[in-house]
Z-matrix of the N, CA and C atoms (Angstrom, degrees):
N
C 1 1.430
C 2 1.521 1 109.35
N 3 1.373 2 124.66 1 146.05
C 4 1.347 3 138.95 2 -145.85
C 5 1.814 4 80.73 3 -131.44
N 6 1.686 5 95.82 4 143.64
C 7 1.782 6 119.91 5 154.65
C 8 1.082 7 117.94 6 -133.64
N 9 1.931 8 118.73 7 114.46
C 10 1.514 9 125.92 8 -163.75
C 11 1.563 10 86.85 9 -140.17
N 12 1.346 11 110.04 10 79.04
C 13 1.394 12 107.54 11 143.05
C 14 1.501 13 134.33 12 -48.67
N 15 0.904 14 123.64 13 160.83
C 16 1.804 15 137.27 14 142.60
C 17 1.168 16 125.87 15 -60.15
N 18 1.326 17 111.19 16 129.77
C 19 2.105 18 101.90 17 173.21
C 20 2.053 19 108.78 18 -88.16
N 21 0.643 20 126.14 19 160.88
C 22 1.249 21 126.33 20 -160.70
C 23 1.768 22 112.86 21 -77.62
N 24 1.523 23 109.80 22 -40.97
C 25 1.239 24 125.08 23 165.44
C 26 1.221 25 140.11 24 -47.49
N 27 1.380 26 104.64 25 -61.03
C 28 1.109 27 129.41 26 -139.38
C 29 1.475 28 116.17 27 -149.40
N 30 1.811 29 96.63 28 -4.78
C 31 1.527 30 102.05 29 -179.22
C 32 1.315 31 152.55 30 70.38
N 33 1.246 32 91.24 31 -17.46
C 34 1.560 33 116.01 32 179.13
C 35 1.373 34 106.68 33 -64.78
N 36 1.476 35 104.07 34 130.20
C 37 1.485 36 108.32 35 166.12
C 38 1.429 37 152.11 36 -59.62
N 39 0.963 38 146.40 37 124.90
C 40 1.864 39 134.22 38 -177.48
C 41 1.430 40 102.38 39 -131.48
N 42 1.630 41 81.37 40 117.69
C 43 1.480 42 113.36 41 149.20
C 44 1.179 43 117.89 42 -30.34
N 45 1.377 44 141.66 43 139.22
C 46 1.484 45 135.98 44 174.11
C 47 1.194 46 105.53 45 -133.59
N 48 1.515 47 120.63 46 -37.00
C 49 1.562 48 124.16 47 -176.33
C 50 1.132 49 115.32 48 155.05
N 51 1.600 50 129.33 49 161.17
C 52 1.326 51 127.43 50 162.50
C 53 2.008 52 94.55 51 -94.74
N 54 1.376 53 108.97 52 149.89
C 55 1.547 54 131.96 53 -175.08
C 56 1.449 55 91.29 54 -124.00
N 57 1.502 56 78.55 55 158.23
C 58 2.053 57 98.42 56 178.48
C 59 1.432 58 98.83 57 -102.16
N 60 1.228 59 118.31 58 -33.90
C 61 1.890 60 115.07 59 179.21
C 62 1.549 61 103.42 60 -123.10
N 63 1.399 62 98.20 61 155.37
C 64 1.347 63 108.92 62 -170.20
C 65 1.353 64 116.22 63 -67.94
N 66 1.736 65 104.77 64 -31.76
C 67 1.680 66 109.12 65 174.82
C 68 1.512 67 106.56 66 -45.62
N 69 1.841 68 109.94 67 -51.71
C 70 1.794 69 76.52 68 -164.61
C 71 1.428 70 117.02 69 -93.56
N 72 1.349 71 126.10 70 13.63
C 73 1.268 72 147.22 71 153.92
C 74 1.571 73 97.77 72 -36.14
N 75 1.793 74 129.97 73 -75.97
C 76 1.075 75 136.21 74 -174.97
C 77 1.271 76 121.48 75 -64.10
N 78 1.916 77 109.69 76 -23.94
C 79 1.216 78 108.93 77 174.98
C 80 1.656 79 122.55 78 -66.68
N 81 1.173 80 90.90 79 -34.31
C 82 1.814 81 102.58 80 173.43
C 83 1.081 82 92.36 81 -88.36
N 84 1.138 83 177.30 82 14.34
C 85 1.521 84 133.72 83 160.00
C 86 1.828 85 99.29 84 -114.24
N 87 1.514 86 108.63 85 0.49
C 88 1.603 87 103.62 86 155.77
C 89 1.349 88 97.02 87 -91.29
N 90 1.047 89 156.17 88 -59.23
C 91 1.337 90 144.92 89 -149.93
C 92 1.478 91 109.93 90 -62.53
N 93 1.709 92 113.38 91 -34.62
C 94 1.246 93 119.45 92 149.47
C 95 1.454 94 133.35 93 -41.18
N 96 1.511 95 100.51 94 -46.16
C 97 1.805 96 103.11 95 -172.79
C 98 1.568 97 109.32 96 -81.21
N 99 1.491 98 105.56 97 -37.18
C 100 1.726 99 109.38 98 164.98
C 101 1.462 100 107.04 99 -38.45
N 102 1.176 101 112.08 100 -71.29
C 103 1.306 102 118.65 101 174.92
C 104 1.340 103 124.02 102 -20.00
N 105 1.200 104 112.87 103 -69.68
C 106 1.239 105 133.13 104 -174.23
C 107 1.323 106 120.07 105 -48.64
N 108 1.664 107 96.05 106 -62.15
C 109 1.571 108 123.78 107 -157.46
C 110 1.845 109 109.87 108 -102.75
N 111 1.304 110 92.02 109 -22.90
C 112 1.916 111 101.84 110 176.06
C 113 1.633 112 96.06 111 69.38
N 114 1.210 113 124.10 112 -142.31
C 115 1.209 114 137.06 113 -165.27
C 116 1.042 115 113.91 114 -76.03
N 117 1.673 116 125.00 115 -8.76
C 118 1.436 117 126.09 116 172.06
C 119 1.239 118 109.16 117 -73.49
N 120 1.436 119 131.08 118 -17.28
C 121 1.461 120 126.74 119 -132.79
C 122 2.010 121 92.01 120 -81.91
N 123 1.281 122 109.34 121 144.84
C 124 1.365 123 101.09 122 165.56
C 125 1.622 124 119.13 123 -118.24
N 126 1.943 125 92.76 124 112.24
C 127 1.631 126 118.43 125 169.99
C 128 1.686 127 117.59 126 -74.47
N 129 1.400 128 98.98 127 153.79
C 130 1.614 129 95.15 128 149.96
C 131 1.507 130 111.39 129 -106.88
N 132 1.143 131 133.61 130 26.76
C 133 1.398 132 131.66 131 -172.89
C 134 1.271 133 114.77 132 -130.52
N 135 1.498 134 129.84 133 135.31
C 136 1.461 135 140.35 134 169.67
C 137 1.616 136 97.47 135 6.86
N 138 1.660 137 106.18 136 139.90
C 139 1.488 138 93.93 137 168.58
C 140 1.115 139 122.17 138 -68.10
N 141 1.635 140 115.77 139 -14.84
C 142 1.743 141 103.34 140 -167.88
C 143 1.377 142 113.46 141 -104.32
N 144 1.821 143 105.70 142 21.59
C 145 1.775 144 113.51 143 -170.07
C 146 1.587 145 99.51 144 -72.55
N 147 1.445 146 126.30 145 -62.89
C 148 1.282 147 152.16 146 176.30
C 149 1.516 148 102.54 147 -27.24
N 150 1.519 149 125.23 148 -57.83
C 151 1.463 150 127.43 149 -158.87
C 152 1.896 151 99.66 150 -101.97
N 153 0.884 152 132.36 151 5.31
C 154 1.558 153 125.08 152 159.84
C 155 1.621 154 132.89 153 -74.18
N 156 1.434 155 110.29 154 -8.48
C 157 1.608 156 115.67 155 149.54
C 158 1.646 157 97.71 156 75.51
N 159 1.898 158 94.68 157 55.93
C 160 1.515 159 111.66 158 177.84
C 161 1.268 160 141.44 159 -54.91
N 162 1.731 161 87.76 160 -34.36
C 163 1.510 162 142.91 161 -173.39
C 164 1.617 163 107.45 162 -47.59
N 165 1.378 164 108.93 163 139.95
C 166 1.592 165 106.03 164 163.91
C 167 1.621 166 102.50 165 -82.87
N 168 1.678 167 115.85 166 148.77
C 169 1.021 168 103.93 167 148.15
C 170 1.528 169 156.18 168 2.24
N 171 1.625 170 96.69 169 -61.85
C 172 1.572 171 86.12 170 -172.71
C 173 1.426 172 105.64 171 -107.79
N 174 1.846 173 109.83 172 0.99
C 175 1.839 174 94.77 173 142.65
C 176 1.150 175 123.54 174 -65.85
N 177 1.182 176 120.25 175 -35.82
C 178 1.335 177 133.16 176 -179.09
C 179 1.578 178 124.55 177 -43.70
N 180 1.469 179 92.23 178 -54.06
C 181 1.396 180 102.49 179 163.11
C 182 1.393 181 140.44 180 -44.21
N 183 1.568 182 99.03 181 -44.78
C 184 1.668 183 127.49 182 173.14
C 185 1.578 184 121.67 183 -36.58
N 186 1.468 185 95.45 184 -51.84
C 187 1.659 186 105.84 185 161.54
C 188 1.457 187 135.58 186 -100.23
């Protein structure tokens, strides 16, 4: 399973990774939209799932 968010600007896509489970599939591509969007962003998960920095490293990096 693949996570290809949106960038907020400009739209452009980022790669984040292929995942083995879907959980962290969603976990990165909210940690992505937090990112992006800050407090606008709209999750389906706990508000404080998104902003705990779930991410490996070199997703991390990506954005």
């Amino acid at each position: 399973m693949a996570s290809v968010p949106r960038g907020a600007w400009n739209r452009t896509r980022f790669w984040l990774g292929s995942f083995g489970r879907t959980n962290y599939v969603a976990l990165a591509y909210y940690q992505a939209a937090y990112r992006f969007h800050g407090n606008a962003a709209w999750l389906n998960l706990p508000d404080n799932a998104a902003s705990r920095g779930l991410l490996h490293a070199s997703v991390d990096a990506k954005l």
